[in-house]
DRENNU-255657 format. One record per residue: residue in three letters; z, x, y of N, C-alpha, C in turn. Coordinates in pm, whole numbers, padded with zeros to 5 digits, always signed. Each point is the difference from the previous one (the first is absolute). Layout:
ALAZXYZXYZXY ...
//
This chain:
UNK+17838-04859+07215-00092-00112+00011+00025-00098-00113 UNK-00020-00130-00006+00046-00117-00078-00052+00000-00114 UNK-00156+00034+00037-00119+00006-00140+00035+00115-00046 UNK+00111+00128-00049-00001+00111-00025+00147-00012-00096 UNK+00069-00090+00036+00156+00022-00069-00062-00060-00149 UNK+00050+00071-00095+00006+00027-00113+00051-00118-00066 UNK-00064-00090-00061+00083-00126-00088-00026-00017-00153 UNK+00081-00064-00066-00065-00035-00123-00034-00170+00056 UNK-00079-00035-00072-00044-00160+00023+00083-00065-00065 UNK+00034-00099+00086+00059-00104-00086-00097-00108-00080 UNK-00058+00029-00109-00116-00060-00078+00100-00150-00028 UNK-00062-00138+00042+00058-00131-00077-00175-00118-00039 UNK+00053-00067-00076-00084-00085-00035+00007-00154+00120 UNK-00088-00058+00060+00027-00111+00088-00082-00126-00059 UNK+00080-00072-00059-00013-00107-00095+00000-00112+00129 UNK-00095-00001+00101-00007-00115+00088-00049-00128-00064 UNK+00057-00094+00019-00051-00160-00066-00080+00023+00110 UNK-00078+00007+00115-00095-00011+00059-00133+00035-00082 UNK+00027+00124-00116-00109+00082-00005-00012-00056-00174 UNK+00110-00021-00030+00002-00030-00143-00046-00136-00027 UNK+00017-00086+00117-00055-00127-00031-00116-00026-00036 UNK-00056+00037+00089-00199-00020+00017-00037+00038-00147 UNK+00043+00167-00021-00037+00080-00114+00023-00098-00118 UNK+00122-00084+00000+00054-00068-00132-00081-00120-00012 UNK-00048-00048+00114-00089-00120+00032-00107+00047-00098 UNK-00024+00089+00048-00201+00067-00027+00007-00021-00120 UNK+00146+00100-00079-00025-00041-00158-00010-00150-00068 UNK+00098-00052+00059+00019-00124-00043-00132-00053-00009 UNK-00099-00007+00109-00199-00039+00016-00050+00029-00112 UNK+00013+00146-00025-00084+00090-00081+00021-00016-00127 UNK+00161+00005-00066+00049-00029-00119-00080-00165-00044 UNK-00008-00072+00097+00010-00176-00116-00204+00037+00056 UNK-00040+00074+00114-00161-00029-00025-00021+00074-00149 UNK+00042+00110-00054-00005+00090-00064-00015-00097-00126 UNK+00129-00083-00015+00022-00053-00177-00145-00092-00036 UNK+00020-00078+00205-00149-00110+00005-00086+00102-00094 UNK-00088+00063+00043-00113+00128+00037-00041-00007-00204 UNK+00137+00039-00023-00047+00028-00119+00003-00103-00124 UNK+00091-00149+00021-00068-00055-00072-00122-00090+00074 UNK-00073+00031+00133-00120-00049-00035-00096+00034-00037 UNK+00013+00191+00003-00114+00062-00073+00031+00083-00120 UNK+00132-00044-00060+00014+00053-00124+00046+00145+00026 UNK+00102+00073+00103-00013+00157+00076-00098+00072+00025 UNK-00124-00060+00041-00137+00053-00002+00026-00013+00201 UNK+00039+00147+00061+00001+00001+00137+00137-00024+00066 UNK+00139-00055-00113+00125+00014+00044+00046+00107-00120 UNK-00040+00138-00028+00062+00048-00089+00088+00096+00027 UNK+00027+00139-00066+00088+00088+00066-00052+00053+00040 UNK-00078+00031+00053-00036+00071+00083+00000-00054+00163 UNK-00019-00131+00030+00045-00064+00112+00144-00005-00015 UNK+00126-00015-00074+00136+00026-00015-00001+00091+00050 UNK-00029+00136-00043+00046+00120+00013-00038+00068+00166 UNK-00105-00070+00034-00028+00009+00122+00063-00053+00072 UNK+00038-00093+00006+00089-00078+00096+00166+00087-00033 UNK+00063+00015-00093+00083+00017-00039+00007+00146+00112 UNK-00121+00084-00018-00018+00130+00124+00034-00056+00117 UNK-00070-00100+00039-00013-00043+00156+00119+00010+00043 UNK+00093-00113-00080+00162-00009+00008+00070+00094+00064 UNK-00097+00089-00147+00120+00122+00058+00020+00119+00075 UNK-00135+00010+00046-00004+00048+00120-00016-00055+00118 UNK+00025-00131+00034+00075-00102+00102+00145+00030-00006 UNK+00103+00028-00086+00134+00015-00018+00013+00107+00010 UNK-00101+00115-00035+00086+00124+00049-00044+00011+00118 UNK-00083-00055+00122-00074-00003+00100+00113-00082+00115 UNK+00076-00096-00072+00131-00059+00119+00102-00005-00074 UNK+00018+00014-00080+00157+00018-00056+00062+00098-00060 UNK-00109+00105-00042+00099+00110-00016+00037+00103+00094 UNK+00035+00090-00017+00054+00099+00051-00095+00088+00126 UNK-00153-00036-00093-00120+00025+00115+00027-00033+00139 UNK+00058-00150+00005-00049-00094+00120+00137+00066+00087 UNK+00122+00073-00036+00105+00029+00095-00015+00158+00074 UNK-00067+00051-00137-00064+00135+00024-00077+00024+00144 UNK-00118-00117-00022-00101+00018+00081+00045-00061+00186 UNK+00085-00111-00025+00101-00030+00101+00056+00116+00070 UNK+00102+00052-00073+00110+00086+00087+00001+00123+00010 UNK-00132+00092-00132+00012+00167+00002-00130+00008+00022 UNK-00111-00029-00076-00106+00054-00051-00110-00058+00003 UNK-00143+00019+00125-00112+00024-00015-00069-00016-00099 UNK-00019+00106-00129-00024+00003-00107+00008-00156-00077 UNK+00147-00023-00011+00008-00109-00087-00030-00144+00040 UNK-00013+00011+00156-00096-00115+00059-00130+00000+00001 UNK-00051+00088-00019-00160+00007-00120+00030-00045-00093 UNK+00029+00080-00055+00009-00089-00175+00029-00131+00011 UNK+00089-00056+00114+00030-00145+00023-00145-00046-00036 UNK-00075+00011+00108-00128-00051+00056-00100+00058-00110 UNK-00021+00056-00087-00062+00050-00081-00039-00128-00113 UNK+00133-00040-00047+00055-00075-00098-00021-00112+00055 UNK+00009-00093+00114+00026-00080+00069-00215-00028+00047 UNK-00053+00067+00074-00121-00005-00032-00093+00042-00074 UNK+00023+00048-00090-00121+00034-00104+00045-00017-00116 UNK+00088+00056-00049+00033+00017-00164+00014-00191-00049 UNK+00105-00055+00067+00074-00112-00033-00105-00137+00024 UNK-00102+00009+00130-00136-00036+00014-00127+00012-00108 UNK+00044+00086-00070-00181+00021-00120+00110-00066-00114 UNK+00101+00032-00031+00046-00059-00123+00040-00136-00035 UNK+00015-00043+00133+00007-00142+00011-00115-00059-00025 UNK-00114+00055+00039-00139-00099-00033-00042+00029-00137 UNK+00045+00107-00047-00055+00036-00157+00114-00096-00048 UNK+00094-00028+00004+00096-00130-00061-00072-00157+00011 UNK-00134+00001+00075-00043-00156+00028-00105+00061-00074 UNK-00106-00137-00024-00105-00040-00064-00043-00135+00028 UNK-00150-00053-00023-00044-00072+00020+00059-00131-00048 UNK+00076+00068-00149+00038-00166-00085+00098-00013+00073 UNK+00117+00147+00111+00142-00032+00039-00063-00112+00126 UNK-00106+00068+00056-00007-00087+00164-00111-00072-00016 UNK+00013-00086-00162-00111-00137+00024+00063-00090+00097 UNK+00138-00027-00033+00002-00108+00139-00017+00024+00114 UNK+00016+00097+00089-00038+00048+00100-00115+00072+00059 UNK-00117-00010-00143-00115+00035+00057-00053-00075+00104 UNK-00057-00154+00003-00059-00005+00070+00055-00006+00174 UNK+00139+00040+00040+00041-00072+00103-00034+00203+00038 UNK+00003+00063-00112-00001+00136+00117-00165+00004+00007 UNK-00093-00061-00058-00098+00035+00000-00080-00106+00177 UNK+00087-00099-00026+00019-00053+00163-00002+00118+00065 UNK+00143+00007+00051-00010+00145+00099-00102+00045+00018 UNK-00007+00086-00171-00128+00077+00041-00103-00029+00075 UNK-00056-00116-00031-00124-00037+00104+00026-00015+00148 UNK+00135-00074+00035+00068-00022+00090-00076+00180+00096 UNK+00072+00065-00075+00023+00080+00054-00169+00074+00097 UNK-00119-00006-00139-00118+00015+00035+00005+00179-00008 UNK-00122+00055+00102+00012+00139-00046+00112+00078+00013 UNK+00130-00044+00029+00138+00080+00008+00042+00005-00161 UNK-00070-00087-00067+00049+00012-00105-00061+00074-00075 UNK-00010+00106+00005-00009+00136-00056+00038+00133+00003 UNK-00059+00077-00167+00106+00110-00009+00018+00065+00111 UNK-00081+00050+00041+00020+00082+00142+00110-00023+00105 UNK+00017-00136+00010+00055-00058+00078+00148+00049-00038 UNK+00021+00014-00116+00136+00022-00088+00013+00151+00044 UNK-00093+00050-00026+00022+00186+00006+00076+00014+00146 UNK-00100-00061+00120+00032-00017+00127+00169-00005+00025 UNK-00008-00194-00063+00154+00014+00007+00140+00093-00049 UNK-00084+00055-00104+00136+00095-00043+00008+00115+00069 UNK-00128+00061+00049+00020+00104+00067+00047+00009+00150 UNK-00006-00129+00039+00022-00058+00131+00161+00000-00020 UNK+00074-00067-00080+00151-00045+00023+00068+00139-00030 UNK-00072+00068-00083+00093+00115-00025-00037+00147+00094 UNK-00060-00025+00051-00030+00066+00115+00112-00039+00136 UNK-00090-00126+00064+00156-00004+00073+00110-00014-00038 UNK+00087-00047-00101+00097-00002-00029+00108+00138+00026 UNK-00116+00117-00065+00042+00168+00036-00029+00049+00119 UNK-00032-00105+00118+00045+00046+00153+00127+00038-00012 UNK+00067+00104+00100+00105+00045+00012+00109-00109+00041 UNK-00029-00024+00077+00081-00105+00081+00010-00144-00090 UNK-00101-00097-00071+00055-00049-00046+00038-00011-00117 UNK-00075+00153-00090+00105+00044-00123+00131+00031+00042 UNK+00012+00020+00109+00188+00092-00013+00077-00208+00086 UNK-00092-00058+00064+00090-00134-00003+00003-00098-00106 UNK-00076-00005-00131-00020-00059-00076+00179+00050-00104 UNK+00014+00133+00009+00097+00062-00040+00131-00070+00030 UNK-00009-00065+00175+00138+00001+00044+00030-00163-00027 UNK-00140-00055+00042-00011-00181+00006-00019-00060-00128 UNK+00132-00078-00062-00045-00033-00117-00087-00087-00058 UNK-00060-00084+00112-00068-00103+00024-00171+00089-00020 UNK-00045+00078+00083-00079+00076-00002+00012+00066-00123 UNK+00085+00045-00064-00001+00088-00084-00046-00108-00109 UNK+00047-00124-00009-00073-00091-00112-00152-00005+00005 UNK-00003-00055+00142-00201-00020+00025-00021+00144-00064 UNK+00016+00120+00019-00064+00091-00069-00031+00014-00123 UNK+00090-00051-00066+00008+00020-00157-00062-00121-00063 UNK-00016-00096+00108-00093-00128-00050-00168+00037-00005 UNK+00058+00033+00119-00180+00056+00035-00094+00109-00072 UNK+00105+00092-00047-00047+00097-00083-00009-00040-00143 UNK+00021-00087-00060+00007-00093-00116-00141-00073+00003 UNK-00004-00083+00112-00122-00048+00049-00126+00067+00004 UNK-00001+00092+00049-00123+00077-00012-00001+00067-00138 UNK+00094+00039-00039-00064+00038-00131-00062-00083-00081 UNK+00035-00097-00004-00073-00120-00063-00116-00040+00012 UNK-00056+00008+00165-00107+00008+00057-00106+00104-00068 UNK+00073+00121+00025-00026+00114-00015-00063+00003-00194 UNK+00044-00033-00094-00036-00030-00141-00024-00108-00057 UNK-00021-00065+00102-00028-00167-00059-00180+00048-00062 UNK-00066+00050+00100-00181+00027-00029-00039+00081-00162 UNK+00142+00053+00000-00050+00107-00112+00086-00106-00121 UNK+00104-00048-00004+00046-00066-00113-00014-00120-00033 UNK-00021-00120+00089-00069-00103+00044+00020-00110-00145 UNK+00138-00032+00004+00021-00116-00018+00015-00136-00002 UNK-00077-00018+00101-00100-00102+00031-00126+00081+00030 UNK-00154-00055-00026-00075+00104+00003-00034-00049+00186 UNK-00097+00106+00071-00010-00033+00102-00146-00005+00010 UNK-00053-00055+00118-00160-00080-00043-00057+00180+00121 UNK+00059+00032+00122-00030+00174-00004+00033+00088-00076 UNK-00055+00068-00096+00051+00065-00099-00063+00195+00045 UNK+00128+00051-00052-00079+00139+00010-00070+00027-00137 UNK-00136+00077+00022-00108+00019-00069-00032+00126-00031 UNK-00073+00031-00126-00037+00171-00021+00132+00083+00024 UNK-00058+00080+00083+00125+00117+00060+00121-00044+00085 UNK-00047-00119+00042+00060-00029+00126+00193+00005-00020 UNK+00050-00052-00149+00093+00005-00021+00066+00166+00014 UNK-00074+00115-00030+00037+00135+00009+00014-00007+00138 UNK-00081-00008+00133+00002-00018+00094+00086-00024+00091 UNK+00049-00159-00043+00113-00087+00057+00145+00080-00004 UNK+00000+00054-00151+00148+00029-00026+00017+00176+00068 UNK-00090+00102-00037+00010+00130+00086-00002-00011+00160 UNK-00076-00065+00018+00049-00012+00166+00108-00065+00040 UNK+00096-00133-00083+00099-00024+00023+00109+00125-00042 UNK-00006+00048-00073+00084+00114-00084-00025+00114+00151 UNK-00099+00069-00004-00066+00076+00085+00108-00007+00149 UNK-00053-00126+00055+00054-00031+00142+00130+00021-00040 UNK+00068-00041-00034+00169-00014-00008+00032+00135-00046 UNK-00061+00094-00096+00086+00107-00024-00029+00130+00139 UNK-00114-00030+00090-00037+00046+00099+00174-00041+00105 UNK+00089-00066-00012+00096+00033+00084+00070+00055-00109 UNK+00026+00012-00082+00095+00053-00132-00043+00164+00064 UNK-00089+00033-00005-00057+00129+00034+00061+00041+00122 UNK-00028-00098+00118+00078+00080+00132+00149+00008+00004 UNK+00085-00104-00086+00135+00002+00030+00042+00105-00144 UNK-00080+00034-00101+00046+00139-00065-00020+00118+00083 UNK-00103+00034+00075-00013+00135+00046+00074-00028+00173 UNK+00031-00117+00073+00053+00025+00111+00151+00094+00026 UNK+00018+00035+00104+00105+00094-00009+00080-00063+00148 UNK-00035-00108+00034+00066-00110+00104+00049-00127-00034 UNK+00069-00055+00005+00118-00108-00009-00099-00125+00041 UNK-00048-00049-00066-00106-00167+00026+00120-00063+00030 UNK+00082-00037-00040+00055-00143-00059+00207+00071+00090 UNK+00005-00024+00088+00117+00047+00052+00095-00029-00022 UNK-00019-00173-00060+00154-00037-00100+00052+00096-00085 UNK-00057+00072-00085+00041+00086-00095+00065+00103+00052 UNK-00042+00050+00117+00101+00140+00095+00127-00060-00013 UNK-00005-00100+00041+00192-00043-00022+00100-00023-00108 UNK-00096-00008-00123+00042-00049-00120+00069+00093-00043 UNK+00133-00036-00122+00077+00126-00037-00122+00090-00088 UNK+00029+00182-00024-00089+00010-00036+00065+00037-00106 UNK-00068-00036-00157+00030+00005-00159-00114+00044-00055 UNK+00078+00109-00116-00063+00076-00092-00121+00117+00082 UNK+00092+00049+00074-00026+00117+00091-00161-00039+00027 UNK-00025-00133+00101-00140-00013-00012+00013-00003+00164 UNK-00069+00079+00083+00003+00001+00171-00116-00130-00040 UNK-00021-00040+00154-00132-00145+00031-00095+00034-00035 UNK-00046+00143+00028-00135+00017-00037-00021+00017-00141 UNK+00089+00072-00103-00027-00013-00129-00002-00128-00012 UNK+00088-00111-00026+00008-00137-00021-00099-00036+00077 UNK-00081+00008+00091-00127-00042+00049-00097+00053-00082 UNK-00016+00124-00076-00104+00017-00063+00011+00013-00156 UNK+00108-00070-00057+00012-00014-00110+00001-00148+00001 UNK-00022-00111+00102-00046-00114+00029-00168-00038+00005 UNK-00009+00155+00028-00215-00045-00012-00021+00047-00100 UNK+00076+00102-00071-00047+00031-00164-00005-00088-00030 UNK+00129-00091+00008-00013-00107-00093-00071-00133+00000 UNK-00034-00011+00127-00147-00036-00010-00146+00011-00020 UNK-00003+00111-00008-00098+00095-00024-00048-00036-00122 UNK+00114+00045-00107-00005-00018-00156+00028-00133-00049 UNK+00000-00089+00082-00010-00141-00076-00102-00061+00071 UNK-00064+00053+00084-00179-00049+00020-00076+00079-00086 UNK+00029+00087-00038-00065+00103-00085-00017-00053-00123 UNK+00095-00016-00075+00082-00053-00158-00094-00175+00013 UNK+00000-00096+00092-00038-00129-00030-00190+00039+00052 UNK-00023+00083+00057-00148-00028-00004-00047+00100-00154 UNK+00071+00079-00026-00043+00038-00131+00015-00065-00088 UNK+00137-00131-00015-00052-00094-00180-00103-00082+00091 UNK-00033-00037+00096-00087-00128+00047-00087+00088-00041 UNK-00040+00140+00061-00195+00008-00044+00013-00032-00181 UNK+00130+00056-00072-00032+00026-00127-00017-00151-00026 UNK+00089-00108+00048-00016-00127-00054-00129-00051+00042 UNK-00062-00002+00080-00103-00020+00036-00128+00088-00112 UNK+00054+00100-00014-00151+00055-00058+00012-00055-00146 UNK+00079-00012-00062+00020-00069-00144-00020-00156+00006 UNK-00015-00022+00156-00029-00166-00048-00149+00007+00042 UNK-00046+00048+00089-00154+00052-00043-00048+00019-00109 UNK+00027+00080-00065-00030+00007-00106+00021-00044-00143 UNK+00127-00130-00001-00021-00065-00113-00084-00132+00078 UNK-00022-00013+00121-00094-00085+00009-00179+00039+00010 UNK+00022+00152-00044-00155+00027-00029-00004-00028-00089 UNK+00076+00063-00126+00016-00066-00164-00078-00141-00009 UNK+00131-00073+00073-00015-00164-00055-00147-00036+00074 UNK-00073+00059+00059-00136-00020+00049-00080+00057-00081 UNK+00013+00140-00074-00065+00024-00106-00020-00088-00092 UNK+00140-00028-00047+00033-00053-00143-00110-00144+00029 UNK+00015-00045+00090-00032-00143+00013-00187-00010+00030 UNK-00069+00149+00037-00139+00005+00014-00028+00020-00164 UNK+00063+00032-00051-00036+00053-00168+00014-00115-00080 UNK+00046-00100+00079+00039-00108-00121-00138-00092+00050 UNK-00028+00004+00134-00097-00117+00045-00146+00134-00070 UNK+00003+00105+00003-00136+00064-00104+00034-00041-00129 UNK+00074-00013-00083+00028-00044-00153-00069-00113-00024 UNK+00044-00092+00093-00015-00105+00055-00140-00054-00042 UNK-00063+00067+00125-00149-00013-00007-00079+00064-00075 UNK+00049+00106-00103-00113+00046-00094+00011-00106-00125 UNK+00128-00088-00032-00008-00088-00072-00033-00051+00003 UNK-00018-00105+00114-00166-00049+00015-00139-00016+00002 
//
């Protein structure tokens, strides 16, 4: 059988000017908003820590279509077309918005804050959770995950789209532009475990299935003694553990920003009592 003969991969890097352009574009945006950013607020909101974030995004966009991942996940391996899509919607999606800030997207606040209204009650978080769980759901239909594989055209809309929603998907919780629906109290714990939740709920069926979802892969050479079904379920581990891994720093980031914003609510009731006994 075809999916059974024994190969080593031919691992290469695909340096497409299709893919490198946009990416080189983006920097080019980001680099001269960046120098703007900081002499108008002195690096107060363009500092390193938005560098270093973006500098992530990058680079898990490049190992997501140009390295060795993107030929992997093409011609042998299941597995490493997760990780495609892993990197491609979630990881490369949250780090990109922790790279913006209010001082990066003053010029473009008010035209997204258009939209927003434009948009009316669609424009909310929920609406985002929806969409991400929506595209990456169908996307892992059988049929048009294994044609997204063959059509390279399709195979782009995917990787656009899964980019897209992640963005969707962390815009509510990182919100660099702020949004006028905001999640409240708990609601942020909420938003992000049920997004985490839903998605590792197929991570779960394609680790323990012991049937072939995705039939492109039966044909694929098979490398590093992995039959379909292992490479099928070392494809939902690995989704598994990177819904796992990002809703655990979100609750932690979340609970530490709770709580230095109980502080700065303390700190700030103690100063308005000082306040008034001096009087």
């Amino acid at each position: 059988m075809p999916g059974y003969i024994a190969a080593d991969p031919e691992l290469h890097w695909l340096p497409d000017p299709a893919v490198l352009a946009p990416l080189a574009l983006v920097v080019f945006i980001y680099v001269r908003r960046f120098i703007q950013a900081r002499r108008e607020a002195g690096g107060r909101g363009a500092g390193i820590g938005q560098a270093a974030a973006f500098a992530g995004a990058m680079l898990a966009l490049l190992a997501a279509l140009i390295s060795p991942i993107d030929s992997l996940g093409e011609d042998y391996l299941f597995s490493a077309h997760m990780l495609q899509h892993v990197l491609l919607g979630d990881i490369a999606p949250v780090l990109f918005l922790l790279s913006l800030s209010r001082v990066i997207m003053r010029p473009v606040t008010r035209r997204l804050q258009g939209v927003e209204r434009a948009l009316g009650p669609l424009a909310s978080p929920w609406t985002g959770l929806v969409v991400w769980l929506g595209i990456m759901y169908v996307w892992h239909i059988p049929a048009l995950y294994d044609a997204a594989v063959e059509h390279p055209v399709l195979h782009l809309l995917e990787h656009v789209s899964f980019f897209t929603a992640g963005v969707a998907l962390w815009w509510p919780l990182v919100q660099p532009v702020p949004m006028r629906h905001r999640l409240t109290g708990l609601q942020p714990i909420a938003y992000i475990a049920s997004a985490k939740a839903g998605l590792a709920a197929l991570g779960l069926v394609l680790t323990w299935s012991q049937t072939v979802v995705y039939p492109y892969y039966e044909g694929t050479p098979r490398v590093w003694d992995l039959s379909p079904i292992d490479d099928q379920n070392v494809g939902g581990v690995i989704m598994m553990v990177e819904q796992s891994l990002t809703l655990v720093i979100a609750l932690v980031v979340l609970f530490m920003g709770a709580l230095a914003r109980s502080e700065a609510e303390e700190r700030r009731r103690e100063r308005l009592e000082e306040r008034a006994e001096a009087l």
